[in-house]
C-alpha positions in Angstrom: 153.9 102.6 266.8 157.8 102.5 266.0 157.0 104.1 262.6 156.3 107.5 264.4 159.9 107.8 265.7 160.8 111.5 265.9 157.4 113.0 265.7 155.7 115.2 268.5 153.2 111.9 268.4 155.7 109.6 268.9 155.1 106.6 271.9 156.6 108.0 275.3 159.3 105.2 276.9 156.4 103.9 279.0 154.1 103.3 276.2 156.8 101.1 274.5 157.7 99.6 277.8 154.0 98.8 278.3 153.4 97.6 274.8 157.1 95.5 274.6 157.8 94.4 278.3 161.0 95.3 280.0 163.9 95.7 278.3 166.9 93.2 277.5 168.8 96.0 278.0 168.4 100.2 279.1 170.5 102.8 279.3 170.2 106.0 280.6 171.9 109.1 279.2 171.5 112.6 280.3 168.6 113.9 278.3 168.4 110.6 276.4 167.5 106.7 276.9 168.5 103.8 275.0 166.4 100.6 274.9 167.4 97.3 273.5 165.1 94.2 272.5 166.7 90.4 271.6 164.0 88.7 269.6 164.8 85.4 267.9 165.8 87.0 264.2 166.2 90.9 264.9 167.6 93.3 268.0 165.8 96.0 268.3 167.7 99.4 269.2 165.4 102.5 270.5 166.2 105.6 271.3 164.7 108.5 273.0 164.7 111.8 273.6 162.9 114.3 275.8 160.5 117.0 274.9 159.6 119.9 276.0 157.5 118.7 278.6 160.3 116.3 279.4 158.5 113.6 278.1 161.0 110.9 276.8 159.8 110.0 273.1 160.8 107.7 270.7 163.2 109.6 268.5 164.8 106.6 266.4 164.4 102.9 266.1 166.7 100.6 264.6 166.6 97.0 263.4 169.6 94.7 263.1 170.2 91.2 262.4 170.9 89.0 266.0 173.7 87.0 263.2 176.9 87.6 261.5 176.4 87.9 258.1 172.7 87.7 258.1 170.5 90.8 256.5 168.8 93.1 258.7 165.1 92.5 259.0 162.3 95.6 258.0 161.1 97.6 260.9 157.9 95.8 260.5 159.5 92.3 260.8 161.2 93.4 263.9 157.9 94.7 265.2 156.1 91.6 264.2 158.4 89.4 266.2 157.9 91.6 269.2 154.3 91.2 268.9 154.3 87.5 268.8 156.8 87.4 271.7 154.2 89.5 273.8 151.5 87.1 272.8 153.3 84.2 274.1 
């Protein structure tokens, strides 16, 4: 799902919200939106953008590490954690 960022198929803000729960934090922006996700090992930064049918779609995601000094996690790792979070 977060590996289509920035393609016509990518999830609308709704899908993610309905796949991730609500966010820790959202931001609206004009024509944009900003969603943020704390898991226990990675944030999760997304951002979106509308389309021409003023869809808002996932344009970028970004992983980070929730330490100082600690690597960032994969995409995938972030998105695993998500998943288990959900499950729980």
């Amino acid at each position: 799902m977060l590996n289509s960022a920035g393609r016509a198929d990518a999830p609308t803000q709704a899908e993610i919200v309905r796949a991730f729960g609500p966010a820790d934090i959202e931001r609206q922006d004009g024509a944009g939106a900003a969603l943020t996700y704390r898991f226990n090992n990675c944030a999760l930064l997304l951002l979106f953008a509308a389309d021409a049918r003023s869809a808002m779609r996932l344009a970028q995601s970004h992983p980070s590490a929730r330490r100082s000094g600690e690597a960032a996690p994969s995409l995938d790792q972030c998105a695993s954690e998500a998943d288990a979070r959900r499950r729980s």
